[in-house]
C-alpha positions in Angstrom: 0.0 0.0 0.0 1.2 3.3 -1.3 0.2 6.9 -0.1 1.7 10.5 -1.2 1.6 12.7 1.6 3.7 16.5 2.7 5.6 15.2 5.4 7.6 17.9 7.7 11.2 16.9 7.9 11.1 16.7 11.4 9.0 13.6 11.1 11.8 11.8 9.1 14.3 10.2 10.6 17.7 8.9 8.2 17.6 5.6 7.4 19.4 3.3 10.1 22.1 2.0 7.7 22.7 4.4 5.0 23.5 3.0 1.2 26.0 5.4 0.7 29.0 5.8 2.6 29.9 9.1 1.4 28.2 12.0 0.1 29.7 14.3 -2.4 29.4 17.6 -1.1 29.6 19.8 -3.9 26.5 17.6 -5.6 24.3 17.8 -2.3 25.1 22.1 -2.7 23.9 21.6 -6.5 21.0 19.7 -5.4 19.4 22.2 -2.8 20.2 25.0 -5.1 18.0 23.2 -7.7 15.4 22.8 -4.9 15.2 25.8 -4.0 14.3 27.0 -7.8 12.5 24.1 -9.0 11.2 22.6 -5.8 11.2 18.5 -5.3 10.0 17.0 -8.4 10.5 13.4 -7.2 9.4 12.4 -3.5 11.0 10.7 -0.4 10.0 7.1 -0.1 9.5 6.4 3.5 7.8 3.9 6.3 6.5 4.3 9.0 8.4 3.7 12.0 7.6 4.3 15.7 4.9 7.3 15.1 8.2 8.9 12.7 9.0 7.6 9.5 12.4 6.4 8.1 13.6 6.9 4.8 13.6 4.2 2.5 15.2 5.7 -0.7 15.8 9.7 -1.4 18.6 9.8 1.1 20.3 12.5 -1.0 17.1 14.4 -1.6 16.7 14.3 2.2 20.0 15.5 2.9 19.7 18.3 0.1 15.8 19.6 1.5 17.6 20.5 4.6 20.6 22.6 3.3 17.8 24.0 1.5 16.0 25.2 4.1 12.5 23.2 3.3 10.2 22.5 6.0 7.7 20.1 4.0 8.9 17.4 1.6 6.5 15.3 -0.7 6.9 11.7 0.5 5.5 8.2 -0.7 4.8 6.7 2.2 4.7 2.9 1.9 4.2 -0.7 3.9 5.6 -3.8 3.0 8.5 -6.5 4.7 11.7 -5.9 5.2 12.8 -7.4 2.1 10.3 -5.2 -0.2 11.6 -2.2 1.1 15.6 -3.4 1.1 14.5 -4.0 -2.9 13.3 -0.8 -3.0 16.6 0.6 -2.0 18.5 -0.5 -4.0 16.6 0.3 -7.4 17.1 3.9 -5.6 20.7 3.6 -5.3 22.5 0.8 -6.9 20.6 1.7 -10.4 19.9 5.6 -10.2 22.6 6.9 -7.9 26.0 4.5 -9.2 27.4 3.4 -5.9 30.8 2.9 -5.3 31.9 -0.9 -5.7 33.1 -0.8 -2.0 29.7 0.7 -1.0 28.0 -2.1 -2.6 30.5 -4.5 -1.4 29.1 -3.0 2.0 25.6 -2.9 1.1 25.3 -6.7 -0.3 26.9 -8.0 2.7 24.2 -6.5 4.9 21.4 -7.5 2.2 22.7 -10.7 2.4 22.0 -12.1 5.8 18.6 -10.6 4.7 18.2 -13.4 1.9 19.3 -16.0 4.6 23.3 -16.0 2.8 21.8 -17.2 -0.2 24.0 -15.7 -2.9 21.4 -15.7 -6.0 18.6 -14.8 -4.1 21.1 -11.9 -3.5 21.7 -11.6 -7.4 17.8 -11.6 -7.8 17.3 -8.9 -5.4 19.5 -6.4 -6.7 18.8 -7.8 -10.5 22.9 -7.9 -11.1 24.6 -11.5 -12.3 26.1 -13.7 -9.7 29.4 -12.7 -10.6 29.2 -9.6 -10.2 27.7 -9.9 -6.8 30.5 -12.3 -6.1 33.2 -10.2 -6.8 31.5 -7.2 -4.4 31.1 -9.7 -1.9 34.8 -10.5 -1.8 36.0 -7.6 -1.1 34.6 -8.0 2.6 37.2 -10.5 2.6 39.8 -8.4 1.7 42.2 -5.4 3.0 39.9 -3.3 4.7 42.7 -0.4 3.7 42.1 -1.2 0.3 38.4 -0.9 0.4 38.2 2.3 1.8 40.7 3.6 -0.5 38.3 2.4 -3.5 35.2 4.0 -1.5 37.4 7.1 -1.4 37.9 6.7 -5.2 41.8 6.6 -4.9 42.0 3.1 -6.6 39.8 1.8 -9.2 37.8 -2.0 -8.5 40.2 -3.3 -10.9 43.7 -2.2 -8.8 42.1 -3.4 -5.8 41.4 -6.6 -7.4 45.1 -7.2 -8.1 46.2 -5.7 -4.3 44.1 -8.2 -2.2 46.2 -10.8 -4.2 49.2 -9.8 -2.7 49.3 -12.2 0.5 52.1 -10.5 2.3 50.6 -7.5 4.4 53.8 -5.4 4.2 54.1 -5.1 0.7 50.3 -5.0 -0.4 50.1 -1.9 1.7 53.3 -0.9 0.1 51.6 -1.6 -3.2 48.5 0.2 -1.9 50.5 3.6 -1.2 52.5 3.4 -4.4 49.3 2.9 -6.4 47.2 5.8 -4.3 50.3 8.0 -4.9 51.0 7.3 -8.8 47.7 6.6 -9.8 48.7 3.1 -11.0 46.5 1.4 -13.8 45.2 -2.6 -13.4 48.5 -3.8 -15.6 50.9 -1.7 -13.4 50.2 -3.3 -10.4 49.9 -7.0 -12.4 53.5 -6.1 -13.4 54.5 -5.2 -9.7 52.4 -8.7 -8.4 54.4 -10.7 -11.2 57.5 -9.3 -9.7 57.3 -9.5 -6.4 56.0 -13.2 -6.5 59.4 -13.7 -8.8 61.5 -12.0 -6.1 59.8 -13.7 -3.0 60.4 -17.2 -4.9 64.0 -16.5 -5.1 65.0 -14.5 -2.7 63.5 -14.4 1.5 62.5 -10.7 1.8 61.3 -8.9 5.0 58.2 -7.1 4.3 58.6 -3.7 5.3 56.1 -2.6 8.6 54.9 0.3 6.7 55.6 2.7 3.5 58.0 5.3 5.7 60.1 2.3 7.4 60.5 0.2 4.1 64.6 0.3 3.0 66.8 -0.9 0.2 66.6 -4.6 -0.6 69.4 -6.4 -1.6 68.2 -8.8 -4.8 69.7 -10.3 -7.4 71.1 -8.4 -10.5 68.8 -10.0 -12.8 66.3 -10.0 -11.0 64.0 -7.6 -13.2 62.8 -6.0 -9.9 62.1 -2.2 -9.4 65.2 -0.2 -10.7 65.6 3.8 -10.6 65.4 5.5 -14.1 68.2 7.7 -12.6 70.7 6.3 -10.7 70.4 2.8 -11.2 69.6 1.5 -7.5 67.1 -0.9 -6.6 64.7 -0.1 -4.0 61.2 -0.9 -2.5 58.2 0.7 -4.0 57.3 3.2 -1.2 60.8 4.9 -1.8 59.9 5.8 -5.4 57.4 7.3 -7.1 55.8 6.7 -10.8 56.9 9.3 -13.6 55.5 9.5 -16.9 57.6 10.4 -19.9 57.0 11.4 -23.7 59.8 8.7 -25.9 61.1 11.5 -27.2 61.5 13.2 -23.7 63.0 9.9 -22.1 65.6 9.4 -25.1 66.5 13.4 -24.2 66.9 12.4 -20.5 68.8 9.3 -21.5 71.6 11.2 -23.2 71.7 13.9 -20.2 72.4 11.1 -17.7 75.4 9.5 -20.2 76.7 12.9 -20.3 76.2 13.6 -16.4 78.0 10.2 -15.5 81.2 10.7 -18.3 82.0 14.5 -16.7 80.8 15.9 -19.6 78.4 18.7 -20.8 75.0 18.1 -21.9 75.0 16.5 -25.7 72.9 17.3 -28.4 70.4 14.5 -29.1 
């Protein structure tokens, strides 16, 4: 049963477990602005919920109404079970609002004990394949620094695939900090996995307790590990950073550093 009612927003209460971890800011300014000259076009979905009601989806338009300054709010207020109005959700925010993949990593884990754990009751309910449900519900499972770096869009879903494959803590939050601070792409860090796995094979290295206190490493020459561009020594990730060069630009720099190391002036490439 469905009813559209003016609701004050003293009468609504947040929803208990929000959606969305974060809000933009900027978008929830832009929001109020518009309803402030257009007014609220689409309503709050809420239920009632101990003489108040609790919002069921329009989170955002909630949030917005009150930088606004609004007093009433159009609302649909609804009944229902639990599970009608967790489905409801999500067609709010999974399909209309593009959660973050950590936020509905979050989301499905809560929906899921919902569904009694099953996984494509889970798939139904949110209308997504079980894959894809799957993979969101691993990374509960994961590095709980790499999830919040992906809710904090510092990493994309596919980086943070590859980092919670890395089984030594020291050097997937090593990884972690030198792909937040370059900005590394999916093949990057495969390439630093690939090595590292080469290097732990052949050679016992202490993982480093964090970024700051990670040193040299002694490896073998051939090794293919990280190398600096500059001076030739091979360090730990967290000591460098990634640079990105034109071909023509790195050929430049190339001849610059042959010059620097024979004493001699800059050549003429």
């Amino acid at each position: 049963m469905r009813r559209l009612r003016s609701l004050s927003l003293d009468e609504i209460d947040p929803p208990p477990a929000p959606v969305r971890e974060t809000m933009d800011e900027t978008a929830l300014a832009e929001l109020a602005q518009s309803l402030v000259h257009v007014g609220m076009i689409e309503p709050i979905i809420v239920a009632p919920a101990h003489d108040r009601f609790e919002i069921i989806a329009g989170h955002r338009r909630y949030l917005a109404a009150r930088i606004a300054g609004l007093v009433t709010v159009p609302c649909v207020v609804i009944d229902g079970t639990a599970t009608a109005r967790e489905a409801m959700t999500v067609h709010e925010n999974v399909f209309r609002e593009d959660l973050n993949p950590a936020e509905e990593a979050s989301y499905y884990g809560r929906l899921l004990s919902l569904v009694g754990g099953d996984t494509d009751a889970l798939a139904a309910l949110v209308r997504r394949s079980r894959a894809v449900v799957e993979d969101r519900l691993l990374l509960l499972s994961g590095d709980p620094e790499i999830r919040t770096a992906l809710a904090e869009r510092r990493i994309s879903l596919g980086v943070a695939r590859e980092l919670n494959q890395v089984v030594d803590a020291g050097y997937r939050h090593s990884l972690l900090q030198a792909a937040i601070d370059g900005g590394a792409s999916v093949r990057l860090v495969q390439s630093w996995r690939a090595r590292y796995g080469a290097l732990a094979a052949s050679t016992p290295v202490a993982a480093p307790a964090s970024a700051a206190a990670a040193t040299a490493t002694e490896v073998p020459p051939d090794d293919g590990a990280f190398v600096c561009y500059y001076c030739r020594a091979r360090d730990d990730i967290p000591s460098m950073e990634l640079l990105y060069l034109h071909r023509t630009c790195r050929t430049r720099l190339e001849y610059v550093l042959r010059a620097r190391s024979a004493g001699a002036t800059e050549p003429t490439p």
